[in-house]
C-alpha positions, 0 to 999 in steps of 0.5 A, spaced: 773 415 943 771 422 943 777 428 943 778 434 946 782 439 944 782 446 948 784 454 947 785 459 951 787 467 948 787 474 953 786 481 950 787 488 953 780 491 954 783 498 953 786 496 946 779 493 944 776 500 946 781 504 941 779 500 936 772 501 936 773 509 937 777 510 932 775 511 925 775 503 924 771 501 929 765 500 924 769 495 920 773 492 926 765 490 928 763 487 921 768 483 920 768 480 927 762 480 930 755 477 927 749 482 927 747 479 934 753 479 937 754 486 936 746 488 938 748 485 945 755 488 945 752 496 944 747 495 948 751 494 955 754 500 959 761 498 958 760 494 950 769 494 949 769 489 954 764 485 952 767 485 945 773 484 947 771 478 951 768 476 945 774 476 941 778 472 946 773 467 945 773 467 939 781 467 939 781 462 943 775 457 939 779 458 932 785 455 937 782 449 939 778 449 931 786 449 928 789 443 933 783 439 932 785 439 924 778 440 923 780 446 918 786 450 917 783 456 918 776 460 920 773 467 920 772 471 925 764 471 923 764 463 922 763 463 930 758 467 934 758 467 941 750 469 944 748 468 951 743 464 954 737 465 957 742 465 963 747 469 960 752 464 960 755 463 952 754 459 947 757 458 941 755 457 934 759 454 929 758 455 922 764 450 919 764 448 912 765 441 914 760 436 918 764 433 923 760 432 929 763 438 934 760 441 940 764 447 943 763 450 950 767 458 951 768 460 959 770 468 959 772 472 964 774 480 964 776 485 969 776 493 967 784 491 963 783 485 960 779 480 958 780 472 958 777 466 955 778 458 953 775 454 950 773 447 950 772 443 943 769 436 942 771 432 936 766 425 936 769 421 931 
């Protein structure tokens, strides 16, 4: 039987904009986000709330990666969040371990905040 685990994080959109203006916003960037993420995130009109919803995503796989035991932590970089032709995320996980995992992220952001959950499958 296949297990499901879920995680779910929010983040202020305007605490992700001070981040990135300030003199840390480069580093902030690399050690989050892939070279891709931050391709996609730079070229929007309003990039703090893509990144901030990005993050919440992350936050939220890194939630559902911990309950599941299938590691005991996970940076930041190891899970890259893109869009799909249609624009919804995929998520591509980048694990030491080679379980069978398939991991879906729904995010949802307003001018202040931004949410996501996500859903981890673990196949035994």
């Amino acid at each position: 039987m296949d297990e499901i685990f879920i995680g779910t994080d929010i983040v202020s959109v305007p605490r992700i904009e001070e981040i990135l203006i300030s003199d840390q916003g480069g580093r902030f960037k690399e050690r989050v986000f892939s070279s891709r993420e931050i391709s996609y995130c730079d070229q929007k009109t309003n990039p703090a709330i893509h990144y901030a919803g990005r993050f919440a995503a992350k936050e939220a796989i890194k939630k559902s990666l911990l309950s599941s035991r299938l590691t005991t932590n996970i940076p930041m970089r190891a899970m890259e969040i893109l869009p799909d032709d249609q624009g919804a995320p995929v998520v591509h996980l980048h694990l030491d371990n080679r379980e069978e995992v398939c991991c879906r992220v729904s995010i949802s952001h307003i001018d202040q905040t931004a949410i996501a959950f996500a859903i981890l499958q673990k196949t035994p």
